[in-house]
Biotite code that builds the C-alpha atoms (Angstrom):
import biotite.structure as struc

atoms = struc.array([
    struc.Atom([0.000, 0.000, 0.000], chain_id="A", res_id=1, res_name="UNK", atom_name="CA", element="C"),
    struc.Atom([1.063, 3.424, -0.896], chain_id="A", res_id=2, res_name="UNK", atom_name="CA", element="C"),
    struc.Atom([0.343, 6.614, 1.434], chain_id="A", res_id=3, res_name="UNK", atom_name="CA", element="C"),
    struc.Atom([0.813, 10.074, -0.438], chain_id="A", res_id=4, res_name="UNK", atom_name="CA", element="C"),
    struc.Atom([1.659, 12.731, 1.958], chain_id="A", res_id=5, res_name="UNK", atom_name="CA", element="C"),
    struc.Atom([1.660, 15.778, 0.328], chain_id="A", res_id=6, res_name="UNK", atom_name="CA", element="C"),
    struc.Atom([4.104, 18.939, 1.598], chain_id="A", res_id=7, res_name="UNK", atom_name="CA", element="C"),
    struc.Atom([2.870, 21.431, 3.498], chain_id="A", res_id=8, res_name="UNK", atom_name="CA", element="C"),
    struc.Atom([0.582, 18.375, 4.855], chain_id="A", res_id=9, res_name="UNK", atom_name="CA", element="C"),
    struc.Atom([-0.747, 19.269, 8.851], chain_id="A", res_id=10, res_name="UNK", atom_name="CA", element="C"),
    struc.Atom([0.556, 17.038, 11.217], chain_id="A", res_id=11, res_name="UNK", atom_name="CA", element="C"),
    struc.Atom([-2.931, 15.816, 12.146], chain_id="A", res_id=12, res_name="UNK", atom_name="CA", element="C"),
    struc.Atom([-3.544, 14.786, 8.426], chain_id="A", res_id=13, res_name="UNK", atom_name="CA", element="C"),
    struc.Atom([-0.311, 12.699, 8.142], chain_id="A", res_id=14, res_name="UNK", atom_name="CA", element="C"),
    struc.Atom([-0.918, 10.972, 11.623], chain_id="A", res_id=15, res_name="UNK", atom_name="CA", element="C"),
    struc.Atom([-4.342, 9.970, 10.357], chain_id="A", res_id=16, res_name="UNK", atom_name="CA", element="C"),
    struc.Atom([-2.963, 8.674, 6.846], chain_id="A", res_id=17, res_name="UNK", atom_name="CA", element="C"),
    struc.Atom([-0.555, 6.970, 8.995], chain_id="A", res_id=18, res_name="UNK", atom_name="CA", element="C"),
    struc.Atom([-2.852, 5.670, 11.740], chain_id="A", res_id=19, res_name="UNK", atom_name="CA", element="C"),
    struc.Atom([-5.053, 4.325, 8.160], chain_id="A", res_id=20, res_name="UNK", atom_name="CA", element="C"),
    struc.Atom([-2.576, 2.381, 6.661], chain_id="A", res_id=21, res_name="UNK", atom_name="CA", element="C"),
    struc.Atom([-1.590, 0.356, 9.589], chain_id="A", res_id=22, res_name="UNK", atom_name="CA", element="C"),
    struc.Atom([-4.993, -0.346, 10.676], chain_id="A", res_id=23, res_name="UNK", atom_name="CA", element="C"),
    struc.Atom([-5.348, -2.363, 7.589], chain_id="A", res_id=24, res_name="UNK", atom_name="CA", element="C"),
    struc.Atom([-2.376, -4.229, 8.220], chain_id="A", res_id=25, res_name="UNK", atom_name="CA", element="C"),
    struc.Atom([-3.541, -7.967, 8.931], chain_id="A", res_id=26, res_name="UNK", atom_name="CA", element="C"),
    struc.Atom([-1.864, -9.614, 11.619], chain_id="A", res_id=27, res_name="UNK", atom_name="CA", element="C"),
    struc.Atom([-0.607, -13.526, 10.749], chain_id="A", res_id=28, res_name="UNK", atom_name="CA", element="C"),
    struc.Atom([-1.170, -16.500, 13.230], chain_id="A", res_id=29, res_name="UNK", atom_name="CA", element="C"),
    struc.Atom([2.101, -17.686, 14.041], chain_id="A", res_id=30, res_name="UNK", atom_name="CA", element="C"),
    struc.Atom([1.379, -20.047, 16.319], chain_id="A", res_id=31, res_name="UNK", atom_name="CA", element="C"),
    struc.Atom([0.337, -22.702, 13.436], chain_id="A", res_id=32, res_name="UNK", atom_name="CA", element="C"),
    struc.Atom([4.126, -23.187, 12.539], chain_id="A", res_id=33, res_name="UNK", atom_name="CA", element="C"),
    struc.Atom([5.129, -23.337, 16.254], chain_id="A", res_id=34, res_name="UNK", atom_name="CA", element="C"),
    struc.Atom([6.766, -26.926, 17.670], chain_id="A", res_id=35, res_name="UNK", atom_name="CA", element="C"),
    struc.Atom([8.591, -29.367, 16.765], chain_id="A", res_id=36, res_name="UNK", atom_name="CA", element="C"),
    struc.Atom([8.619, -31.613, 13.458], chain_id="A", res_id=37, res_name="UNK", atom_name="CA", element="C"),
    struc.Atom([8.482, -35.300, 13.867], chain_id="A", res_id=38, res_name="UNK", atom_name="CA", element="C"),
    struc.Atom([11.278, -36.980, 11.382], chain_id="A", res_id=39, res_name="UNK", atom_name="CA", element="C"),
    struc.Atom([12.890, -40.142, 11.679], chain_id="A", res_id=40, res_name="UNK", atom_name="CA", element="C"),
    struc.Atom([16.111, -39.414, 10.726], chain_id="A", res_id=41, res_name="UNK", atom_name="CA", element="C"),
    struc.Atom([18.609, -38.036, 13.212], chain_id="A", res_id=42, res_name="UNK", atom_name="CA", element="C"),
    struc.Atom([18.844, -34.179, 12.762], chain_id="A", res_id=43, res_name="UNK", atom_name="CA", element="C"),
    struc.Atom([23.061, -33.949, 13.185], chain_id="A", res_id=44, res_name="UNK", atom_name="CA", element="C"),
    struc.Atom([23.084, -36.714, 10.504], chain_id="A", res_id=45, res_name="UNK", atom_name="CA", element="C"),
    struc.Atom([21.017, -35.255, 8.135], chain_id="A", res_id=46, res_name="UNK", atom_name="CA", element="C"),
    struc.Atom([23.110, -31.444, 8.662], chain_id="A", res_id=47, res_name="UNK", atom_name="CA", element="C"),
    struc.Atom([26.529, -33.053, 8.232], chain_id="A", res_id=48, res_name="UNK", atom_name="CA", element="C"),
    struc.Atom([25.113, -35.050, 4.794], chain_id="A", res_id=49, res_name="UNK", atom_name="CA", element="C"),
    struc.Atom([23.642, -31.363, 3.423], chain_id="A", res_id=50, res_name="UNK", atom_name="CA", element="C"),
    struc.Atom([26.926, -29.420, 4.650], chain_id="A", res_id=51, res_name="UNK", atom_name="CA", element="C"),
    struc.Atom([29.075, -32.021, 2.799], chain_id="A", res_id=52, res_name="UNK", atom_name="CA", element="C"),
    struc.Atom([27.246, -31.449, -0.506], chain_id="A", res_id=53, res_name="UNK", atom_name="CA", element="C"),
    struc.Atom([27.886, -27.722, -0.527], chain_id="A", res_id=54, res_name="UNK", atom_name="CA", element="C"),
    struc.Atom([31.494, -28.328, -0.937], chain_id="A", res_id=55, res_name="UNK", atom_name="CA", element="C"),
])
């Protein structure tokens, strides 16, 4: 989103434009990605094997 603030703009103006935008800022639930994954392959194994491919 793009806010236009014009010069010579009041300060009450811009802190309304401002106050605007960020009101329609959606807010994400996190909380969906949050613990732990369950693999059966031992995490230090599987790091060292994608490390050593790099090189």
């Amino acid at each position: 989103m793009v806010t236009i603030i014009r010069k010579g703009s009041s300060k009450e103006e811009i802190r309304k434009r401002i106050d605007k935008a960020i009101a329609k800022k959606q807010k994400k639930n996190i909380m969906q990605y949050a613990g732990k994954l369950k693999i059966k392959i031992d995490p230090l194994e599987y790091q060292k094997k994608i490390r050593d491919e790099w090189r």
